[in-house]
Structure formats: C-alpha cells, structure tokens
Steps between C-alpha positions, in 0.01 A plus 500: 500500500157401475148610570183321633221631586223362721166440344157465656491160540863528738388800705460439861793300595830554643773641268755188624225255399439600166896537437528087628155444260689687218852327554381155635795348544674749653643442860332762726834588615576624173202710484534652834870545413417673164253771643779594758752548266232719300550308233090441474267856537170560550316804296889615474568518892596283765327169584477320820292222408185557696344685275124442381507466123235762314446462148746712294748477768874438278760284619830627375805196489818547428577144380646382213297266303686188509454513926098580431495230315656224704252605768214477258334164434222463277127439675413135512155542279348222317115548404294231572106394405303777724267254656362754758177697443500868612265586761578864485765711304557906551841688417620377842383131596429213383229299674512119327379159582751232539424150394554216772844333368695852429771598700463850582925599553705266314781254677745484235572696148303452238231335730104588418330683724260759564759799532677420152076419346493821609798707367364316172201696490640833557749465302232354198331800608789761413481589927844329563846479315706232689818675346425832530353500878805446758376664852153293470337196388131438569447183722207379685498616834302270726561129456270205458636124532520306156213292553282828645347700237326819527544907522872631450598843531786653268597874480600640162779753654678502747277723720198310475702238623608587762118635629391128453736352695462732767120460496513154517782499800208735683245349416322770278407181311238243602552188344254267475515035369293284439589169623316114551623336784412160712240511723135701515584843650148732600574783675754792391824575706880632539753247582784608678851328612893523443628384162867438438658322184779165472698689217636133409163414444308742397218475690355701765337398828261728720426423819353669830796635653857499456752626319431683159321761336100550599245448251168561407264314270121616460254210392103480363375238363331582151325108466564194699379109460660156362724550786675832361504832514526791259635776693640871466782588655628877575851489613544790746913415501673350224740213537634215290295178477278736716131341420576171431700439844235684693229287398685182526540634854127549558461129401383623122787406238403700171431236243743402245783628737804275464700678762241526738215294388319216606615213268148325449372805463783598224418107333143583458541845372751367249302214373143652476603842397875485380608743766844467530567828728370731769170601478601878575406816238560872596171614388453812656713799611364875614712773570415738742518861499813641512742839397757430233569436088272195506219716777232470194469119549389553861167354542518286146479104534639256258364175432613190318249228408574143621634264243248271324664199691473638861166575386384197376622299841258787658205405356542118506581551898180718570264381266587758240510800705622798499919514581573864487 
C-alpha cells in the first residue's frame, strides 16, 4: 500500500485526473476498475472519481509496486537556454515575453519550445521538480504561433491555471497586437465575418457569411504612410490564424506574412529589413476585474516592448516615428 498526498500545486482537479497524471500510462479502464474494487481510497474512504482535489487530501492504493511502476513513466524534461524575458512573476503566474521563432507547445519530444524554456526556469528556480510533481506540470496557457512573439500567460499550480484559461475563454482578458500591414488605413474599426480553418492546410479563411465560427477583430491605426500601416488590433474572439486572415480579408495582408501575405510585399520586407516572418507582437494584455485566486490582477495591464527590428522598420516607414 502506498500513500500520496496532494500538494498545493495539484489541488483543484478531479481525483481521476490526477490518478491518470500520477500513473500516465495507465489505461483509464484500469483506473476506473481499481477505485471500484476499492483497491484505491481517498482520505481512507470510498472514491468515486469526481472528487475536487484540496491540498492534503491522501490517496490510499493498494498496489503492489511492481504494477505502480509499469504505469509510471518518467516526465519527458530536458532544460533548454531560457530565451524568454519575464514580464511579470508572483507565486502563481508567470507573465513572459516570447521571442518571434519559439514554439510555444512543442510537436515532438525533446523539441524547444516555450513550455519546456519555461519548466527550465522554475525548475532553475527550485519552484518545480519534474520528478517529484506527477498531478501537474506548469505549461503556458494561451498560445502564440512560432513566428508571433509577445505576452504568454503560465500558471505556477494548478489552480491558477485553470483561472487563466477560463479568463481567457470569457474574455476577462483583452488582448491587444501590434501589426504592419499593406495599404494606408485612417480611421479605427471592428471587422467582422465567419472564419473557418482547411486542417490540411493550416490556414484559415474568414469571410462574410457562411459556415464557421464568427469573429471579431478591432483595428486603429497608430501611424500610416509609405503605403503601410501600423495598426493595433484588439481581438474581441480568439481564433487560429485569427489576425492575419482577417486582414488579408479586408484587402490588408500583415507584412512579412508567408501564409497570408502579399509576396512583393514579403520580398521587400525581406531584402530591406531581413524580415523573414509576420509582423505580429502581443504587446499588450489587461485583465479586467474579476472574483477568484488570480481577482488581484483585475485592472493591471502588461506590456511588452516591440523588438528592436519591428522597431527599426517603424521608424524608416514613418520618418522615424513613434511605433508603439
């Protein structure tokens, strides 16, 4: 028999969760099976599996070691160069800056990427112990395309976790880009349409009407001339490719776009300024007030400043300007 019990970080989640976090490669058939048979307690009585975890809650299992560990496979941590700079750090979230050419979830095993940049840091830090933690590892919780850099949110337990991704699903988070795109733009305004995504492709289209998921995209135009536009964007919904299929739909590819660009516009980006992606950056985001763990960041913003390149293609543009 052997005893776990939940720590701060785990609270919040359902008891069957954490057991398939703590025995990963466990069928769930076996786990369901085990906690009918009673051979797996919780706080020495009977456990459904619905339960919401509190710290101090003990799991009780009556397995023998050898089955434990046959469902038990090490993490899959590797540290990595932290390349990220932290916007904002408190002992639930992390607020950091990604840099344009960073995954933020990796694709394969051992892959950089944001999420494992950041594991590196906590556990540099002493906040994370890849073989010690089972029912949670920190992860960023919204996503920003490789070539995209900006503000990522990551909760340091699993509570705080779970509050940003709920936030962001409602909305309690207005997040704000910068982006250049073809074409001089003058006037604020909200573009609105149907997107819906070629999986195959991986590219989204948004049009009028039709089939698909509506979407919002909120535009103002910071400084316009030399036949471009710097603008900020608020996304009111929050869809893949969202931004950069919008504008191409509006008639204003964002510049540097490969996907959804403007080729000669992509050619002359590359070979004045070396741009070889999306000129996109999460610069701003500003959470609104709200009850909850994280209810003492309602009403703070968080800002990340441009990189020196965007900036410089700024000033050249608009006759050394201002570009945020």
């Amino acid at each position: 028999m052997k005893n776990i019990e939940v720590k701060e970080k785990e609270a919040g989640q359902r008891a069957d969760k954490f057991l398939m976090k703590y025995m990963n490669t466990a069928p769930k058939g076996f786990i369901y099976r085990m906690i009918r048979k009673k051979r797996i307690k919780l706080n020495g009585g009977r456990l459904t599996g619905s339960e919401i975890l509190a710290a101090g809650d003990v799991f009780s299992l009556y397995l023998s070691e050898e089955t434990m560990d046959s469902f038990m496979e090490e993490k899959d941590y590797k540290e990595f160069d932290v390349k990220f700079s932290v916007i904002y750090e408190d002992e639930n979230i992390l607020v950091v800056n990604k840099p344009a050419g960073l995954i933020t979830h990796p694709q394969k095993a051992g892959e950089d990427s944001l999420t494992g940049e950041i594991l590196t840091y906590l556990a540099q830090k002493g906040e994370y112990d890849p073989n010690a933690e089972k029912g949670f590892t920190p992860a960023a919780a919204n996503r920003l395309d490789r070539n995209t850099g900006g503000i990522v949110f990551a909760g340091k337990n699993l509570a705080a976790q779970q509050e940003i991704t709920k936030a962001l699903r409602e909305g309690s988070i207005d997040k704000y880009y910068l982006t250049l795109v073809r074409g001089e733009i003058t006037k604020s305004g909200v573009l609105s349409g149907v997107i819906s995504k070629d999986e195959r492709k991986n590219k989204s289209v948004v049009k009028n009407k039709g089939a698909g998921k509506t979407v919002e995209t909120g535009y103002n135009p910071i400084q316009w001339g030399s036949g471009y536009t710097l603008l900020e964007i608020r996304l009111y919904t929050g869809k893949s490719h969202q931004i950069r299929a919008h504008m191409l739909s509006a008639g204003h590819p964002v510049a540097g776009d490969k996907k959804y660009g403007d080729p000669k516009v992509n050619r002359f980006m590359k070979d004045n300024y070396g741009l070889n992606h999306q000129f996109l950056f999460s610069v701003r985001s500003v959470w609104n007030e709200y009850e909850g763990k994280l209810g003492y960041l309602g009403g703070r913003e968080f800002k990340a400043p441009l990189p020196a390149s965007l900036k410089n293609i700024c000033h050249d543009l608009f006759g050394g300007r201002t570009c945020e």
